[in-house]
C-alpha positions as CSV (number, residue, x, y, z in Angstrom):
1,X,360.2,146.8,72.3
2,X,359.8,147.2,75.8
3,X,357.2,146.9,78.9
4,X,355.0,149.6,79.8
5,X,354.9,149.4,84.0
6,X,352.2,152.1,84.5
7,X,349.9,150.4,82.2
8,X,350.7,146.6,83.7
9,X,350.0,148.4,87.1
10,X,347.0,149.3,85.9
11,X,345.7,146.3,84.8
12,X,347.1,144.3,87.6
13,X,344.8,146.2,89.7
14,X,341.5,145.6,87.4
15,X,342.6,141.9,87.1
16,X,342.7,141.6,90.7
17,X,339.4,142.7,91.4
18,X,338.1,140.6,88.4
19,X,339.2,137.8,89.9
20,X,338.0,138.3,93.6
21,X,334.3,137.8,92.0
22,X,335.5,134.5,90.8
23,X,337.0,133.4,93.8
24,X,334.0,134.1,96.0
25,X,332.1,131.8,92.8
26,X,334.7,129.5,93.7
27,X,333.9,129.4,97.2
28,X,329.8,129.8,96.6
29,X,329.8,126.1,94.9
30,X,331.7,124.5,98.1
31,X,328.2,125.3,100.3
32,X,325.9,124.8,97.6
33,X,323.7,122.6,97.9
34,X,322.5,119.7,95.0
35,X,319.6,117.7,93.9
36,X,320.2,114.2,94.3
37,X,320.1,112.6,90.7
38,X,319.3,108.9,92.2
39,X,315.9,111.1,94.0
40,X,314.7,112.2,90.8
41,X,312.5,109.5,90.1
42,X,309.2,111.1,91.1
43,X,309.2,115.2,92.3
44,X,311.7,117.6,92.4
45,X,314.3,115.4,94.2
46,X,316.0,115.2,97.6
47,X,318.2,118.6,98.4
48,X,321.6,117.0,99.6
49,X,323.0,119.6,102.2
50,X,325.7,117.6,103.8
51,X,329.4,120.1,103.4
52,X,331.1,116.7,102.6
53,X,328.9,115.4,99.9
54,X,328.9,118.8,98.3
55,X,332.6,119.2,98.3
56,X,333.2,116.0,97.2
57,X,330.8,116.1,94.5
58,X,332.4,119.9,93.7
59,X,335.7,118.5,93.3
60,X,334.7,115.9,90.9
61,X,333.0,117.9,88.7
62,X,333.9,121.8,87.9
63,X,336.6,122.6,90.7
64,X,338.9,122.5,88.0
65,X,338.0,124.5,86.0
66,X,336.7,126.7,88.0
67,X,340.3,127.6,89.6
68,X,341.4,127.2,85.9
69,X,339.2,130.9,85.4
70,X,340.2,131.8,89.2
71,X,343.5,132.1,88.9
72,X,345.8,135.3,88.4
73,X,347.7,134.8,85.2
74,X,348.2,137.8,84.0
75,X,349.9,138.9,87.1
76,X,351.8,136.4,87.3
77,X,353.4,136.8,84.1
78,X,353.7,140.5,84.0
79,X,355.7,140.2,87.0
80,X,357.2,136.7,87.4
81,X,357.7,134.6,84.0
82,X,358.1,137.4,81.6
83,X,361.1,139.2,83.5
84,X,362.5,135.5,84.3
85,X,362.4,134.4,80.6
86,X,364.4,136.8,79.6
87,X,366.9,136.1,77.7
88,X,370.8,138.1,77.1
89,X,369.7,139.9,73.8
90,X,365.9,139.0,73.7
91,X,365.0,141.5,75.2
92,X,361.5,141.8,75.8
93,X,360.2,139.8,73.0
94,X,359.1,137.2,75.4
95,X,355.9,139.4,75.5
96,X,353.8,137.0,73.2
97,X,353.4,134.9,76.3
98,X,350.4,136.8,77.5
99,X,348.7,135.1,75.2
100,X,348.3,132.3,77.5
101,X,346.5,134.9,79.5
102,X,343.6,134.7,76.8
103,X,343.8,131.2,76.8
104,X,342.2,131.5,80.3
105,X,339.5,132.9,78.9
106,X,338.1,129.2,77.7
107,X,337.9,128.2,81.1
108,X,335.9,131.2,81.7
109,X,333.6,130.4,79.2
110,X,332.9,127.5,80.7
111,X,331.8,129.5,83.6
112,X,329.8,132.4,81.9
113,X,327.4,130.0,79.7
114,X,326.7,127.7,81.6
115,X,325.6,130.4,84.5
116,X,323.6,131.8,81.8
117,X,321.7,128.9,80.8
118,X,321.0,128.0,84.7
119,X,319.7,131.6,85.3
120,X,317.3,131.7,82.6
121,X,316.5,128.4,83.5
122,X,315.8,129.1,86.9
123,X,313.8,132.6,86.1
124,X,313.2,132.3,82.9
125,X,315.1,135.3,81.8
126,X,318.4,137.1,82.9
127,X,317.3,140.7,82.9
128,X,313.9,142.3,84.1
129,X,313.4,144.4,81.1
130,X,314.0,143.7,77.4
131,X,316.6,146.5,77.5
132,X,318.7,145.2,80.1
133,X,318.9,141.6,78.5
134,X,319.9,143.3,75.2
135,X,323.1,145.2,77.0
136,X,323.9,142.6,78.9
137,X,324.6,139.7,75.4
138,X,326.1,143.3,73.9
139,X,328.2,143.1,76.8
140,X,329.3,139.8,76.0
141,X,330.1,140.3,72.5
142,X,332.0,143.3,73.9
143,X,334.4,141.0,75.7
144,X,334.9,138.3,73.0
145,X,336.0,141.3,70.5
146,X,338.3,142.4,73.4
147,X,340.0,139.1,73.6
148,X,340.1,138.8,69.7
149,X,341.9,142.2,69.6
150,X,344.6,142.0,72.0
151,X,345.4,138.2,70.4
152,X,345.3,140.0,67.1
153,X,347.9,142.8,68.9
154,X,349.9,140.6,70.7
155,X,350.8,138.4,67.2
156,X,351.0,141.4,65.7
157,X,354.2,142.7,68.2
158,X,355.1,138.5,67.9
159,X,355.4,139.1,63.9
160,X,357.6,142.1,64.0
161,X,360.0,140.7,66.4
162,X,360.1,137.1,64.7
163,X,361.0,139.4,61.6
164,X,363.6,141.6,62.7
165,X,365.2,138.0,64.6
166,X,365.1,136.0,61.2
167,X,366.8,138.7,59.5
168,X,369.3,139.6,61.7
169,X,369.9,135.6,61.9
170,X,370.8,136.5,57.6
171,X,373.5,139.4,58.9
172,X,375.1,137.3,61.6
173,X,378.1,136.6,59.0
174,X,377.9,139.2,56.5
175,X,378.5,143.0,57.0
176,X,377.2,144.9,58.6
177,X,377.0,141.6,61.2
178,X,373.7,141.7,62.9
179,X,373.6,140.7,66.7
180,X,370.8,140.1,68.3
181,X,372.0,142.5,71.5
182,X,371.2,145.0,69.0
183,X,367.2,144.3,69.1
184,X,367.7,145.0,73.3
185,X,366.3,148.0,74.3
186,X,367.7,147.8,77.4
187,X,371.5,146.8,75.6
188,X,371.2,150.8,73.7
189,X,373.7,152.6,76.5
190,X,376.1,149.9,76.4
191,X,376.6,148.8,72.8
192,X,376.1,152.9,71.8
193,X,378.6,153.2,69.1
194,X,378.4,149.8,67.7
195,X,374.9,149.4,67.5
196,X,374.5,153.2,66.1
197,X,377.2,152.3,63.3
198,X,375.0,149.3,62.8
199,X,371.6,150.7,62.5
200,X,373.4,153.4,59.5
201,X,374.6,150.2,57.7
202,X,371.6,147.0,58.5
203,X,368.4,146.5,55.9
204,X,366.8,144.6,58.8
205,X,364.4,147.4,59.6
206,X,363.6,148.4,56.2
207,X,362.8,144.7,54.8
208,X,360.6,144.2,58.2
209,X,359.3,147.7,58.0
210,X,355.4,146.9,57.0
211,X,354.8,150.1,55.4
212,X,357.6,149.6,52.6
213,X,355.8,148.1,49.8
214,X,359.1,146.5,48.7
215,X,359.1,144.0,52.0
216,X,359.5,140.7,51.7
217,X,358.4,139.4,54.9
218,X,354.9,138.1,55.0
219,X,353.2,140.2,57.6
220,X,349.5,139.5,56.3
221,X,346.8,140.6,58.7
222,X,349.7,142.0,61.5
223,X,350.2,144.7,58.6
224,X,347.4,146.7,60.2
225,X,349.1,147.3,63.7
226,X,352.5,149.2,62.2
227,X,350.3,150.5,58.6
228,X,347.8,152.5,61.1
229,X,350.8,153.1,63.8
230,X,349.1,151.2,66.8
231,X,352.1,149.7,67.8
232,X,353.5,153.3,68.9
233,X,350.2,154.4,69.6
234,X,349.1,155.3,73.3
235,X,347.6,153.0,75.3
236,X,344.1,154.2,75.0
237,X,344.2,154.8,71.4
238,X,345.8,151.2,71.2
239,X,343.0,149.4,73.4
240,X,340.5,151.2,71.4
241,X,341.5,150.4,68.0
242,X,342.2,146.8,69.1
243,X,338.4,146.6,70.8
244,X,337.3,147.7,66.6
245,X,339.1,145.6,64.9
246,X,338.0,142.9,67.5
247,X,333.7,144.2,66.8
248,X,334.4,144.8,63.2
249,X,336.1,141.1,62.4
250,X,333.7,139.4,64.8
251,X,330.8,140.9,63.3
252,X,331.5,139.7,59.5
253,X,333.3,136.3,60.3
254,X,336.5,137.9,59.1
255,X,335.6,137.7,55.6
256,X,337.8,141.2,54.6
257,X,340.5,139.8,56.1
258,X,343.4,138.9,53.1
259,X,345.8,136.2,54.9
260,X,349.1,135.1,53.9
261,X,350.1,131.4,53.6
262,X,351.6,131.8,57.6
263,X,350.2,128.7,59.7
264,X,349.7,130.8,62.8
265,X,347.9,133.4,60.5
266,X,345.5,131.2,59.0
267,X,344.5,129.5,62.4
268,X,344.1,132.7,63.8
269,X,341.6,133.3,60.7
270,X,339.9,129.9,60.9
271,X,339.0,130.7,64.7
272,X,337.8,134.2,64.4
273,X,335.3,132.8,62.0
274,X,334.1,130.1,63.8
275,X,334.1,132.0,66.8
276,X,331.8,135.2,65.1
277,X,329.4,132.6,63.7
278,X,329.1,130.9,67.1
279,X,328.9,134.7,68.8
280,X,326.4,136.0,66.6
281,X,324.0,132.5,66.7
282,X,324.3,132.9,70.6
283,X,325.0,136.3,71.9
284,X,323.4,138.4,69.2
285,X,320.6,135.6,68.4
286,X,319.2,137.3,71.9
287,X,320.2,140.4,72.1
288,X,317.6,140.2,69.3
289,X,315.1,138.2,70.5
290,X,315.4,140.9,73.7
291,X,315.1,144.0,71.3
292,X,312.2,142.4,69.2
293,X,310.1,141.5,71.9
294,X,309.7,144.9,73.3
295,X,307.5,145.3,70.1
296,X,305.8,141.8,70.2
297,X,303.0,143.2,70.9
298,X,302.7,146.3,69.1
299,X,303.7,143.8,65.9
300,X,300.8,141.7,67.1
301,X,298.0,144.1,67.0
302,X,299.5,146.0,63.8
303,X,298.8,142.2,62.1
304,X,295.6,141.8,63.7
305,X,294.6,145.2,62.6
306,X,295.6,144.6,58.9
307,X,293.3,140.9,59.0
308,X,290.5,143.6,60.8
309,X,290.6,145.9,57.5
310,X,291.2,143.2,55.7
311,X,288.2,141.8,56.7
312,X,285.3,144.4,56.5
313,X,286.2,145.1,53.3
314,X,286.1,141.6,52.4
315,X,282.2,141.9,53.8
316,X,281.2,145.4,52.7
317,X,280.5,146.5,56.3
318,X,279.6,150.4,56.4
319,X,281.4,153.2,56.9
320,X,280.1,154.0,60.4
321,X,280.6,150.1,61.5
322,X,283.8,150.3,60.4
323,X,284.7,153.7,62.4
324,X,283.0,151.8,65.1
325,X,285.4,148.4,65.4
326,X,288.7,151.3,64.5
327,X,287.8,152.5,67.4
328,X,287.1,149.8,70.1
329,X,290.3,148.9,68.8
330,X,291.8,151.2,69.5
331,X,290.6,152.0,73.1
332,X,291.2,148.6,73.8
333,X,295.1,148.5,73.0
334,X,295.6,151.9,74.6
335,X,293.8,150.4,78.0
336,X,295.2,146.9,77.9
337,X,298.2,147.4,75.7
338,X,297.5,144.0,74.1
339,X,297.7,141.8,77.6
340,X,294.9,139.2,77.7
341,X,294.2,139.8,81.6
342,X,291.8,136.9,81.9
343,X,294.3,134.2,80.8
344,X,296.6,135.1,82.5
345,X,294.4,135.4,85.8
346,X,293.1,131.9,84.9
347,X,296.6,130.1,85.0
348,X,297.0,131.5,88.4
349,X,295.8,129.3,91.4
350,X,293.0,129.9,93.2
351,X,293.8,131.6,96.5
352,X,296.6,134.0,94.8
353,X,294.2,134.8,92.4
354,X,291.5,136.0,94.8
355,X,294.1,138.5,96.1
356,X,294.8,140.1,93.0
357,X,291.1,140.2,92.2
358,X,290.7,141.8,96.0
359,X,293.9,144.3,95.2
360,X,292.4,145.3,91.4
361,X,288.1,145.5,92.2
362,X,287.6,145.8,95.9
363,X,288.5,149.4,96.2
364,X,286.3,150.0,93.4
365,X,283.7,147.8,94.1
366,X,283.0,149.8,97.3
367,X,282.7,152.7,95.7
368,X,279.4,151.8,94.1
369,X,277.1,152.5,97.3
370,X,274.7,149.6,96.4
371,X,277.9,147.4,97.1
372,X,278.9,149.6,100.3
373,X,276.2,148.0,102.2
374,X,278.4,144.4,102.2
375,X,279.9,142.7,104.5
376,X,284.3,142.2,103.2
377,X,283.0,137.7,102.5
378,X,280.3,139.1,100.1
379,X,282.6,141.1,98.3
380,X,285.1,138.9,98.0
381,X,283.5,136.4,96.8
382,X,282.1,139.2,93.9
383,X,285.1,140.6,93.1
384,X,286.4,137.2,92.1
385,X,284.1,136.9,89.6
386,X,284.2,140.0,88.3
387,X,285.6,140.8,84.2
388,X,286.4,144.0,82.9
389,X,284.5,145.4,80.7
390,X,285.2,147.9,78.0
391,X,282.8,150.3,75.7
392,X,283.7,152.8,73.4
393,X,281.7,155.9,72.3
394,X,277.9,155.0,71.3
395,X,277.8,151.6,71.8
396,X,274.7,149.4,73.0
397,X,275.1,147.7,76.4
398,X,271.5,146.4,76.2
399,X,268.4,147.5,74.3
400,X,264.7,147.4,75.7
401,X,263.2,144.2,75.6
402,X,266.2,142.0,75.3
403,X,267.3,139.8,77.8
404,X,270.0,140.4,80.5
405,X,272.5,138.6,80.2
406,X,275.0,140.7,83.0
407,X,275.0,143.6,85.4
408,X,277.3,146.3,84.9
409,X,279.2,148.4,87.5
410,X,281.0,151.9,85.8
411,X,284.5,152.7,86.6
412,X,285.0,155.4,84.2
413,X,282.7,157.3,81.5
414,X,279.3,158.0,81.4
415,X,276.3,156.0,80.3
416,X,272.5,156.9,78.5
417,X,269.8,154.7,80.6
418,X,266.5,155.4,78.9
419,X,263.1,153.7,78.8
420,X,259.9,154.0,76.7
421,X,257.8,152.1,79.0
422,X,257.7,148.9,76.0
423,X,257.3,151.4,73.6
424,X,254.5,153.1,74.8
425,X,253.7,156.5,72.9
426,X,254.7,159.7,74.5
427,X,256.5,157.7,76.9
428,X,260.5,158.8,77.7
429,X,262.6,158.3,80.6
430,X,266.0,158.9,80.6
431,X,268.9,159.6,83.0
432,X,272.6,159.4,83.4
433,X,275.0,156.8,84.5
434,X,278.0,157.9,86.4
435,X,280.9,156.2,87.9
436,X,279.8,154.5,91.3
437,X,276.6,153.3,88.7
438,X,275.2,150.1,87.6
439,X,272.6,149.0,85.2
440,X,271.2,145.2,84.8
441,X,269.4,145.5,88.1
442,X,266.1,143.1,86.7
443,X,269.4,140.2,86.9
444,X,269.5,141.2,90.6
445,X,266.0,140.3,91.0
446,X,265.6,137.3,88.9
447,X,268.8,135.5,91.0
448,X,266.8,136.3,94.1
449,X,264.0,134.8,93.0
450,X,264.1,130.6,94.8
451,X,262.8,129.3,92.2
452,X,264.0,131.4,89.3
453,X,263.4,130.1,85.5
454,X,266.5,129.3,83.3
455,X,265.0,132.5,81.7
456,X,266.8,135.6,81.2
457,X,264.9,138.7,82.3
458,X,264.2,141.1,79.9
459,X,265.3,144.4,79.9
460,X,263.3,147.6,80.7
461,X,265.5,150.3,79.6
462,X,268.3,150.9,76.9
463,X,271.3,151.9,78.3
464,X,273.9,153.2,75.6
465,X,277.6,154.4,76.6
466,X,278.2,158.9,76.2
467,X,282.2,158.0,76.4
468,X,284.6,155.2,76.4
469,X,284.0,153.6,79.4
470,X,285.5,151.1,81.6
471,X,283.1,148.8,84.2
472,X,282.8,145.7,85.6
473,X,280.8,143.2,84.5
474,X,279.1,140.0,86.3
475,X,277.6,137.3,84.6
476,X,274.3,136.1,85.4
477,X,275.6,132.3,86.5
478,X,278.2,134.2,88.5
479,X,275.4,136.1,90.0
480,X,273.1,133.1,90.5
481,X,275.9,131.0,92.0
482,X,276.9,133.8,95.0
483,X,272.8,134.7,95.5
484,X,272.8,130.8,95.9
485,X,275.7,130.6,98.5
486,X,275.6,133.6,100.0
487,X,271.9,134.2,102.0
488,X,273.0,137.3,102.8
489,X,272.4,138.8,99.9
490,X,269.1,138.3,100.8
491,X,268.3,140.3,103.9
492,X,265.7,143.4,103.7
493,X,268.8,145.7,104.0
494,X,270.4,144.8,100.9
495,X,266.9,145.3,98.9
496,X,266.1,148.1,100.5
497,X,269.4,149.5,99.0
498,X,269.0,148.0,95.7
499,X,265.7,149.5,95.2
500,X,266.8,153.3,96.7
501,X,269.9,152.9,93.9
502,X,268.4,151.0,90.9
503,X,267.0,153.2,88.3
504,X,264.3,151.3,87.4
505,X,262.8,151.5,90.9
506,X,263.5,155.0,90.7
507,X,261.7,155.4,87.4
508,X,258.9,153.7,88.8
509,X,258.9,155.6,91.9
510,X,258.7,159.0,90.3
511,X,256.0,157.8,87.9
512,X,253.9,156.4,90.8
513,X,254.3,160.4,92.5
514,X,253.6,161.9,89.6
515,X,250.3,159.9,88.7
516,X,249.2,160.3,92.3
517,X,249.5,163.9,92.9
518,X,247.6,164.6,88.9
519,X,244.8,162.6,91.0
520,X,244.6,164.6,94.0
521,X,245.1,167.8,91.7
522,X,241.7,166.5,89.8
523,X,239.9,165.6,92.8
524,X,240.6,168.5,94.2
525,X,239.5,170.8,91.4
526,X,236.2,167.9,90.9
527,X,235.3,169.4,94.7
528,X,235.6,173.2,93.7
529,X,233.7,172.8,90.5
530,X,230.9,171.0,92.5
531,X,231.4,173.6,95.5
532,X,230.6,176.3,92.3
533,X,227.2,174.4,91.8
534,X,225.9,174.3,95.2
535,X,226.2,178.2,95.6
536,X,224.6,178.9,92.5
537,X,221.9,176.2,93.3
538,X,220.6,178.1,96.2
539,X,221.2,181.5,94.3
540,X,218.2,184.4,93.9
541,X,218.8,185.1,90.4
542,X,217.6,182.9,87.6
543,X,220.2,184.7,85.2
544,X,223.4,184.5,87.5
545,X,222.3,180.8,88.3
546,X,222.3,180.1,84.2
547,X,225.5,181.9,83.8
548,X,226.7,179.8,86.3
549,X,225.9,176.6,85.2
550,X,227.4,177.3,81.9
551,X,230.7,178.4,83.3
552,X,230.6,174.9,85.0
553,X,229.9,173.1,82.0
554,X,232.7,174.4,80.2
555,X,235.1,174.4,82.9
556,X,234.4,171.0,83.2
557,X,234.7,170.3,79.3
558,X,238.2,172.1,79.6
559,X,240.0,169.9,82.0
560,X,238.2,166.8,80.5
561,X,240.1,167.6,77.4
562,X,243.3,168.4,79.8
563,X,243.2,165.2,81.6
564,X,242.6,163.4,78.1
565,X,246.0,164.7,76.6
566,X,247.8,164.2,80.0
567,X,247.0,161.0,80.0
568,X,248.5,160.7,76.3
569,X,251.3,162.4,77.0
570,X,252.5,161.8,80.7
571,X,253.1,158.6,82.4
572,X,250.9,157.0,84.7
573,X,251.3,154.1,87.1
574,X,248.6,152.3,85.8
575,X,250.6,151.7,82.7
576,X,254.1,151.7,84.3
577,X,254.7,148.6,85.5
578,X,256.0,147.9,89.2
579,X,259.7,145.8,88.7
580,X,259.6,142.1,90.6
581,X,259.9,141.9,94.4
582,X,260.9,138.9,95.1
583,X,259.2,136.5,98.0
584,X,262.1,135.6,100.7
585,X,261.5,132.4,102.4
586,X,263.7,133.8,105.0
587,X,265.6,136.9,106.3
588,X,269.5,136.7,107.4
């Protein structure tokens, strides 16, 4: 056995900048400040800042064992205690002592989990994203199969040495006289031809050789390390296998483990297991809780999908119904991936949640030119009260002659606004609605009003989505409380740009155009057809004055019967009637 120095040089040098990070913990908590526990009776407490009280207090609690994980104990015994216990003849067998290097690792324990449990507590996680959370308790794991591997390593090198020592101890007095300078590797050159004739003659090696089936030493576990040839393995190949057997014995409690009756052996066991329950409860308990909630929510609508099927075939609904709710579903989970926006705007307070309502709608908002025309208070105060709102293909936002119940302002898609004048025969009106849009203008009206019913208005057209679209929706109360606040919204300005952008004043508009020039086209052709009589009045033949008259009669018969079916089949204003306009008291 002997010391490998590039490989302890190596580590030294990892160990060391380990342990800078602890040190600078160490010398975190000496200006951190603490919560009074006696000004905890009502709030948060009383934030003691004083260096004294805080080092005091730090020196009472954790300093020691915080400088218990601090300090450098593996170089010190690389370099100090293992050279300076060694022994004439021992060799380097005084190795095992870097166990107590792993014994530092309870100390740091103590450091690492409670850390843990004051960052989630503090934040409420330790990593951003679900992936990150999940590496980081793998990470942990990691390190805890590290330290069970090189204790498992280190006993193993402790087993072989306390073997070939016992049984030299049995040679001492019989041939071929065993002495323990002969286990010193660095005792070869000068004991050359002694030890040689030994090592020809001695069964030491063979009956603590753990490969020889015939051995009577009680390796148990340790076998592993000299079976598989780790012992005289490389040093990557041995940290490797090490870290395995570390994962694999962690991760089943150490149940294929076969133990001799060796007391060091079978508290070695006994931990492992103990430790891998503990591990896995802990560490891989949230590694995953991290892993499974990135698919919460995809779990969550996958059940309340199944209860959806479930249900319309408990009630029979028809095919096309069911196609219909397959799809809103769908649309829905692709736009808001399962997040419940309103609740979680709700258990925001008021003021932050005004700015994110500003950030999300106002952009937007101003892009519907009725809503240009506003001052940045008016739209404020609309864009917090403001809900999205979301239609898939062929769906009815409102039908004609039902009440309003909000006004609608499209974001994306494309909506079917038609009319039939309440169902009037030969009567159609239809246009489209396109992003910038909104429908629901007779709520506009009936806020407006001063002394407007607790009745909804009714609608005057049926508007019906083309595509999925996304809008914004506002609620009549909403709608009455800011018309009610905000006089503003009264001025003539404002009305004159609802009634240029609402359809339904549009509608009426053209209708009262095209009824009025069909009038002057029929008075107009009244005066030609009575210019036609005078000059045949006042005519010199009888015949040309009959012929005439006829040709007036039925001319006049013709476009009777012409005005009769336009009247059937066109609108008129007559008929069409003239939306609400609203009596101000006063103009702002």
């Amino acid at each position: 056995m002997n010391i490998d120095i590039s490989a302890s040089i190596l580590i030294t040098y990892f160990r060391t900048v380990t342990d800078f990070f602890y040190f600078l913990h160490l010398l975190m908590k000496f200006r951190m400040a603490f919560v009074a526990p006696s000004s905890r009776v009502f709030g948060r407490g009383e934030l003691v800042m004083d260096p004294r009280q805080i080092t005091l207090r730090y020196l009472k609690s954790d300093f020691i064992v915080d400088l218990s994980a601090t300090l450098p104990l593996p170089q010190i015994l690389i370099w100090y205690v293992i050279p300076a216990t060694k022994t004439d003849g021992g060799g380097h067998s005084n190795n095992t002592l870097a166990l107590i290097v792993l014994i530092q690792y309870i100390p740091r324990l103590f450091v690492i989990f409670p850390l843990n449990n004051r960052i989630i507590k503090t934040t409420g996680f330790i990593a951003k994203t679900a992936w990150a959370g999940a590496a980081y308790n793998l990470l942990l794991f990691m390190l805890a199969s590290h330290v069970i591997g090189a204790s498992w390593y280190l006993s193993s090198i402790g087993r072989q040495y306390s073997c070939w020592k016992q049984r030299c101890f049995e040679e001492i007095y019989t041939p071929p006289h065993c002495n323990v300078k002969f286990l010193d590797c660095s005792k070869i050159k000068a004991m050359g031809a002694e030890r040689e004739n030994w090592l020809n003659l001695t069964t030491v090696l063979a009956r603590c050789d753990a490969k020889n089936g015939d051995s009577d030493f009680k390796f148990g576990i340790f076998a592993e390390a000299f079976t598989s040839e780790v012992a005289s393995s490389t040093f990557v190949e041995k940290y490797l296998y090490c870290l395995w057997w570390g994962l694999r014995n962690l991760s089943s409690y150490g149940q294929t483990l076969s133990t001799s009756t060796f007391i060091g052996e079978t508290v070695f066991c006994i931990v492992l297991c103990i430790f891998g329950l503990i591990l896995f409860a802990q560490l891989i308990g949230n590694m995953q809780t991290y892993l499974s909630s990135m698919t919460l929510r995809v779990e969550e609508w996958r059940i309340k999908r199944r209860d959806t099927e479930e249900w319309m075939r408990h009630r029979q609904l028809p095919p096309d119904l069911q196609d219909r709710v397959r799809r809103f579903e769908q649309y829905r989970w692709l736009t808001t991936r399962g997040v419940k926006e309103e609740e979680i705007l709700k258990s925001l307070p008021q003021d932050l949640r005004r700015e994110i309502q500003r950030h999300l709608c106002l952009n937007l908002v101003r892009g519907v030119p009725f809503f240009a025309q506003m001052d940045d208070q008016l739209l404020d105060a609309i864009c917090e009260r403001l809900t999205s709102s979301l239609s898939t293909q062929g769906s009815y936002i409102v039908r004609e002659g039902d009440p309003v119940d909000e006004m609608l302002f499209v974001i994306r898609g494309q909506m079917e606004s038609s009319t039939t004048n309440g169902g009037r025969s030969g009567f159609y009106n239809s246009i489209t609605l396109r992003p910038g849009d909104f429908c629901g203008e007779e709520l506009l009206t009936w806020a407006l009003l001063p002394n407007s019913s607790q009745n909804l208005p009714i609608s005057t057209r049926t508007v019906k989505t083309v595509t999925e679209v996304e809008a914004f929706a506002l609620s009549a109360e909403e709608l009455k409380f800011v018309a009610m606040q905000f006089k503003r919204l009264h001025s003539m300005k404002l009305q004159h740009a609802f009634r240029y952008y609402s359809n339904q004043w549009r509608t009426w508009g053209a209708c009262f155009l095209q009824t009025a020039w069909r009038r002057y086209k029929k008075k107009k052709l009244a005066k030609e057809l009575a210019l036609h009589e005078n000059l045949a009045a006042h005519g010199h033949h009888i015949g040309a004055t009959i012929l005439a008259s006829k040709f007036a009669s039925n001319t006049k018969r013709g476009i009777a019967q012409k005005l009769r079916v336009a009247q059937v089949t066109s609108p008129s204003t007559f008929s069409l009637v003239k939306p609400d306009d609203p009596d101000f008291t006063e103009e702002v």
